[in-house]
C-alpha positions in Angstrom: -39.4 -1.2 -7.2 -37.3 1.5 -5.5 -38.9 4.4 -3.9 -38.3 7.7 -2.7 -37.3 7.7 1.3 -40.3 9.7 2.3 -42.6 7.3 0.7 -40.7 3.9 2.0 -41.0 5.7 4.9 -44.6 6.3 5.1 -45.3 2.7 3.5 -43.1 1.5 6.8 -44.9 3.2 9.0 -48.4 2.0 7.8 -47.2 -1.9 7.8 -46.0 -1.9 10.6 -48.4 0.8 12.3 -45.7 2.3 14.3 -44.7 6.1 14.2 -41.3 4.7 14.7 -41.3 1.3 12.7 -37.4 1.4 12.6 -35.8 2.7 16.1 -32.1 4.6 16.1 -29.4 2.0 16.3 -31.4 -1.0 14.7 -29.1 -1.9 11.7 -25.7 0.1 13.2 -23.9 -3.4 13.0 -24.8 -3.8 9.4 -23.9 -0.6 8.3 -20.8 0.1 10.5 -18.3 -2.2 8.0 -18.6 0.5 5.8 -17.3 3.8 6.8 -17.3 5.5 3.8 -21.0 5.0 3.7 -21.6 6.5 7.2 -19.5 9.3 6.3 -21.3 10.1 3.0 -25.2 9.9 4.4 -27.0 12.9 5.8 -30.1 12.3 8.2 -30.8 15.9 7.0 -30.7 15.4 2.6 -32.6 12.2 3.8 -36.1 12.7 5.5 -34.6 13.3 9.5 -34.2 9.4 9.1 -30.7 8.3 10.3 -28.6 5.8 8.1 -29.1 3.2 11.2 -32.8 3.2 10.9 -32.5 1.1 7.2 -32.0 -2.3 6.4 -29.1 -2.5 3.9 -31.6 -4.6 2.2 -34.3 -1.6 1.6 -35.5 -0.9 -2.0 -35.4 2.4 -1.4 -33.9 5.8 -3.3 -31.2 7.4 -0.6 -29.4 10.9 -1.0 -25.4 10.4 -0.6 -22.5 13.0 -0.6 -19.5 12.3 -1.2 -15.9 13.7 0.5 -15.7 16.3 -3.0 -19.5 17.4 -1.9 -21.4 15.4 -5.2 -24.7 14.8 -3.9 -25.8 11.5 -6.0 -28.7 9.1 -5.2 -28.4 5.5 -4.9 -30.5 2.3 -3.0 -27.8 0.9 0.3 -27.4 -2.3 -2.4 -25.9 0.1 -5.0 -23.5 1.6 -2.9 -22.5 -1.5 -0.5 -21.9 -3.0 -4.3 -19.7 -0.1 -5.2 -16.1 -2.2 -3.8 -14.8 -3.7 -7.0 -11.9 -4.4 -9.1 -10.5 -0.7 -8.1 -8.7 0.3 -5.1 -8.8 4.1 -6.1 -11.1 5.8 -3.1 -13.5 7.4 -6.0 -15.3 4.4 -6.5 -17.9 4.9 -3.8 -19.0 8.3 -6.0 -20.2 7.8 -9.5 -19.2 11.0 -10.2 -15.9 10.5 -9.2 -15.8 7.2 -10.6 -16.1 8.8 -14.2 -13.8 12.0 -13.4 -11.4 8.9 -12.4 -11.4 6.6 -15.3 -13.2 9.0 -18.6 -14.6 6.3 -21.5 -12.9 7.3 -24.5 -15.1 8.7 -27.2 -15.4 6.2 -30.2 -15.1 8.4 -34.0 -16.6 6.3 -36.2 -14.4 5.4 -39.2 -15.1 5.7 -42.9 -15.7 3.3 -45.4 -13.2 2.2 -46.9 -14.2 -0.4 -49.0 -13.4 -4.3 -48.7 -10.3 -6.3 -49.4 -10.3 -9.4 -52.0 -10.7 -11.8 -49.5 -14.2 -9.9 -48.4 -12.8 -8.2 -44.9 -12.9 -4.8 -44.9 -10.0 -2.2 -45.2 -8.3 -0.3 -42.3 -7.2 3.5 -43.5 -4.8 3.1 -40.2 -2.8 0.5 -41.1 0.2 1.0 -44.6 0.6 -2.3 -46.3 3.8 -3.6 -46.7 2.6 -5.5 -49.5 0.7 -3.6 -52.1 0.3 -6.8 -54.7 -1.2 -8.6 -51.8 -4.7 -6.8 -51.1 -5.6 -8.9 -48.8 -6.5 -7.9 -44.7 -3.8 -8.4 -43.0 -5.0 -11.0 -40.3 -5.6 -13.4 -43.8 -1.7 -12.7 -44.8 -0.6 -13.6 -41.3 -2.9 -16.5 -41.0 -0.6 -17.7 -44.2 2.4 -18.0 -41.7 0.6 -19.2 -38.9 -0.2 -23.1 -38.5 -3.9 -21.9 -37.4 -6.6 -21.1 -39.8 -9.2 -18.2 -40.0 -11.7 -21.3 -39.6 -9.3 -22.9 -36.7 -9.6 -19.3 -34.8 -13.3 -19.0 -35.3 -14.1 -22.3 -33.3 -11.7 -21.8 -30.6 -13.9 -18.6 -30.0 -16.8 -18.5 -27.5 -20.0 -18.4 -29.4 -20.9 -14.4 -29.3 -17.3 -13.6 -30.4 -17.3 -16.0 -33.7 -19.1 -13.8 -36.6 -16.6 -11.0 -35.0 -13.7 -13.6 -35.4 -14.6 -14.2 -39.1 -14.5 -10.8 -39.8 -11.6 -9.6 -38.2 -9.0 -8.1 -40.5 -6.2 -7.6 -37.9 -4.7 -9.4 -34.9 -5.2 -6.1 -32.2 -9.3 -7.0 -31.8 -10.1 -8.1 -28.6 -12.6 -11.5 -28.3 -13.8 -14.2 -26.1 -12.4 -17.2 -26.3 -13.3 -20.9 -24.9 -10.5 -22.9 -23.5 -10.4 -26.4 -24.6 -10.4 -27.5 -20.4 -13.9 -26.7 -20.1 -12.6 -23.3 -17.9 -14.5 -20.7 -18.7 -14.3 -18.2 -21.3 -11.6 -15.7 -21.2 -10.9 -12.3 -23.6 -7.6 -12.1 -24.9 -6.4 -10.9 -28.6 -6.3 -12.7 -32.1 -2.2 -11.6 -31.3 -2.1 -13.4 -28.4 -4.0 -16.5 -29.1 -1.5 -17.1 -32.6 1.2 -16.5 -29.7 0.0 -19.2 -27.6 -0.8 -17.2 -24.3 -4.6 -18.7 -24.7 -6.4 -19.7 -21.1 -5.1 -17.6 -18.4 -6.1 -20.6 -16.1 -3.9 -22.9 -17.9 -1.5 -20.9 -18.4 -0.9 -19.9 -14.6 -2.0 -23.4 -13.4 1.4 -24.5 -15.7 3.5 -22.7 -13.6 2.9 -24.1 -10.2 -0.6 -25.9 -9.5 -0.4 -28.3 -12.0 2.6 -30.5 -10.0 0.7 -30.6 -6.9 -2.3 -32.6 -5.7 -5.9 -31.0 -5.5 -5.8 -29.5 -1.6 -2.0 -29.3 -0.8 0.0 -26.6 -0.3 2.9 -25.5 -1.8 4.9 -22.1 -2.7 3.3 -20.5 -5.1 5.4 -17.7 -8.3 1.5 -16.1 -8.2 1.2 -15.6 -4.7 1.4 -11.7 -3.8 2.9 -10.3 -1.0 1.4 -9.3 2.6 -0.9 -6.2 2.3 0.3 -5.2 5.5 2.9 -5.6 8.3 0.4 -7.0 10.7 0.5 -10.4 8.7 4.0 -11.1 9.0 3.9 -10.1 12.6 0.8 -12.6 13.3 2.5 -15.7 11.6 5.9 -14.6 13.7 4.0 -14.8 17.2 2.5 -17.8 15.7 6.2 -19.6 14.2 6.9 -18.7 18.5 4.1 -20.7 19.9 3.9 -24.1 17.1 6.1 -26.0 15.7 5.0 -26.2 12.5 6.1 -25.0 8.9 4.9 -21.5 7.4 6.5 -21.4 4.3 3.9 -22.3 2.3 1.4 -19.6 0.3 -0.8 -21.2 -2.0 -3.6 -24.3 -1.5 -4.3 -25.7 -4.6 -8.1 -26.1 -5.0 -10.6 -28.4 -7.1 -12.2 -25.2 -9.0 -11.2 -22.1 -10.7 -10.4 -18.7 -8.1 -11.0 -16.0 -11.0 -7.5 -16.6 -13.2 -6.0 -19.6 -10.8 -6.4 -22.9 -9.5 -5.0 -22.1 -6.7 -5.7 -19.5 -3.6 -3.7 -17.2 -1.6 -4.6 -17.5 2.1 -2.2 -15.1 4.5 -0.8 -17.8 6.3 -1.4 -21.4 5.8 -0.6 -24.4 8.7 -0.4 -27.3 6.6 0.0 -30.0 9.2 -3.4 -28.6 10.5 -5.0 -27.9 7.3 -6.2 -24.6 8.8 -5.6 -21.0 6.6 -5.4 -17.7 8.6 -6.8 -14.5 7.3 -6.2 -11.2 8.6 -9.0 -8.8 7.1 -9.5 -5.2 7.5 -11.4 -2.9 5.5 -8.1 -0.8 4.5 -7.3 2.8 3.7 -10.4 3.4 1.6 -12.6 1.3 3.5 -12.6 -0.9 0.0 -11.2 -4.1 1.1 -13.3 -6.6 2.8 -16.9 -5.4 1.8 -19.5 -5.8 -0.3 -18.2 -7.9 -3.7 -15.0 -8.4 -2.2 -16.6 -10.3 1.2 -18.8 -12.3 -1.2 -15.0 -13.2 -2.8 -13.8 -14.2 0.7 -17.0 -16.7 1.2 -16.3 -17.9 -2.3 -12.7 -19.1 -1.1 -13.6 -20.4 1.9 -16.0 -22.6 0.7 -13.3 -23.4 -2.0 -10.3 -23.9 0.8 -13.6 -26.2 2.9 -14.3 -28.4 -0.3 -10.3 -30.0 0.0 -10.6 -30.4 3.3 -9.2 -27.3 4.7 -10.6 -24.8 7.2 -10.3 -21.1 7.6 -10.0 -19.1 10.7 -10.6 -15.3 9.9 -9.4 -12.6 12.3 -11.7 -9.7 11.4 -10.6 -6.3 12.8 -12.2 -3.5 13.4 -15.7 -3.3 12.3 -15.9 -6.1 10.0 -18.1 -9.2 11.2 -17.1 -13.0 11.8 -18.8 -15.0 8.0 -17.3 -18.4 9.3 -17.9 -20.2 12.2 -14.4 -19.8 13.5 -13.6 -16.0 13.1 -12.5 -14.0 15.8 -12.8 -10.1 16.3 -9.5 -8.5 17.2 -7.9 -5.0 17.3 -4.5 -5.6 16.3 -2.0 -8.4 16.5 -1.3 -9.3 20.4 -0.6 -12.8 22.0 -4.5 -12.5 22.9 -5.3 -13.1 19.6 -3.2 -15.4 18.9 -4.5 -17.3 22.2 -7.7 -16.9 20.8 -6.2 -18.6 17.0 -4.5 -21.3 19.2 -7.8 -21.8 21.1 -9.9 -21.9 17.6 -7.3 -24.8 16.1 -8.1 -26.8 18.7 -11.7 -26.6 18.0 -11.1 -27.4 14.5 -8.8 -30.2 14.7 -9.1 -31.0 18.6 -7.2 -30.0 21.7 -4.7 -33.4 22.0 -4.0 -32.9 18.6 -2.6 -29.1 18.2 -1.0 -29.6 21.5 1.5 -32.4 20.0 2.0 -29.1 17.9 2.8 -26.6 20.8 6.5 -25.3 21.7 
């Protein structure tokens, strides 16, 4: 259970029956990923104790402020958790957060009674149909090859009494997909249009016509964050003779929406991807949730036989066994990558490889 810092300080002491039980410096690796954390932490709203001297693991209640001066508490879990599916900087302040993105406030509706076919009535919507009073998801339905019955199996099983009662096509619900992938939310409107499993869907459009673990050029793939990615797989086009045009591996197992991943530069005849990781402008990319995603497509890129060689810059430590630490983009680094293939695929090999 989380505790205030004076008293996880005090408990420390005791246990470990030091004055001192964590000295200056001890955890300044761990913590140094995350800028935006060191920036927002006071020794002084925290005790004298400096943000170095806790494990990033520690239960413990902290006092942050953030660049717009909200003071907020969080435990170093909560706010190393705070990276997520937003790039906007004011996701590392709750307050912000909110301010950011406001939850619009849900009026509840009247009553307005139930249609003949049992679904209730929406004042929103004018009939076209007067004679007809029936919802209008039921009249659709009529045109539709799917039935109201049809629709509530496809649905995941929390969505299906919502299903049944829908009267429209706007609702959103979970749905299963009929590949075992798993559930998905989409609208009634766009399951009747046949945009159902986004996995499917995608996997339709490229990763479907190749074999589990090869590459190929993929419609999905997005393009480079920065200009330091094109400028590493140039130096390395200069030193191997080997294709780059590929983008995409396709793997055994779903990568959120796709069947396929997105390394920054692929080496097929190597079976080796090449990431280039920083933490970005907001200090959001590369941390917390979003490193735990990079582990999750390594081990996805390692299960078809491919390996990963991650060039971590700046602050950001090696997760794989073949990461290097780099600056910037220089022939040194890509020495070091050249050096790394060889470990991965052996020296005699990558030099039948070399220009």
């Amino acid at each position: 259970m989380a505790e205030s810092v004076e008293q996880w300080w005090a408990r420390r002491q005791w246990s470990k029956g030091a004055a001192v039980p964590y000295p200056i410096g001890r955890y300044r690796t761990d913590w140094e990923r995350y800028p935006v954390l060191v920036r927002q932490y006071h020794p002084d709203l925290n005790h004298g104790i400096t943000l170095t001297q806790i494990p990033p693991a520690a239960d413990v209640y902290l006092v942050w402020q953030c660049d717009s001066g909200h003071l907020f508490v969080a435990t170093p879990e909560e706010q190393r958790s705070r990276p997520g599916g937003t790039r906007r900087r004011s996701v590392w302040c709750p307050q912000c957060a909110e301010a950011a993105a406001p939850k619009a406030v849900k009026v509840p509706e009247p009553d307005a009674g139930l249609h003949l076919c049992g679904h209730a009535r929406d004042l929103r919507r004018i009939e076209n149909d007067p004679a007809d009073d029936r919802c209008y998801l039921c009249r659709r339905l009529d045109r539709e090859t799917l039935t109201r019955e049809q629709l509530v199996t496809m649905a995941a099983p929390g969505s299906r009494v919502a299903v049944s009662a829908a009267n429209s096509t706007a609702g959103k619900f979970s749905w299963q997909c009929e590949h075992g992938h798993p559930t998905y939310q989409a609208t009634i409107e766009r399951i009747l249009g046949g945009r159902r499993c986004p996995i499917c869907r995608h996997a339709r459009g490229g990763a479907d016509r190749v074999a589990v673990g090869e590459a190929f050029v993929s419609r999905w793939a997005p393009v480079p964050a920065s200009a330091a990615e094109p400028e590493l797989k140039r130096r390395l086009a200069a030193r191997l003779d080997v294709s780059l045009d590929a983008n995409a591996v396709r793997v055994a197992k779903p990568f959120y929406a796709h069947l396929e991943v997105w390394p920054d530069i692929l080496i097929p005849e190597l079976k080796v991807a090449i990431e280039y990781d920083t933490t970005g402008r907001h200090g959001l990319e590369h941390v917390g949730p979003r490193e735990e995603s990079d582990r999750r497509k390594d081990r996805l890129l390692r299960a078809v036989g491919w390996e990963v060689v991650r060039v971590r810059c700046g602050k950001l430590q090696p997760i794989g066994p073949f990461d290097v630490t780099a600056g910037g983009v220089t022939d040194a680094l890509v020495d070091r990558i050249i050096g790394r293939l060889g470990e991965i695929r052996g020296e005699l090999f990558v030099a039948a490889y070399r220009r």
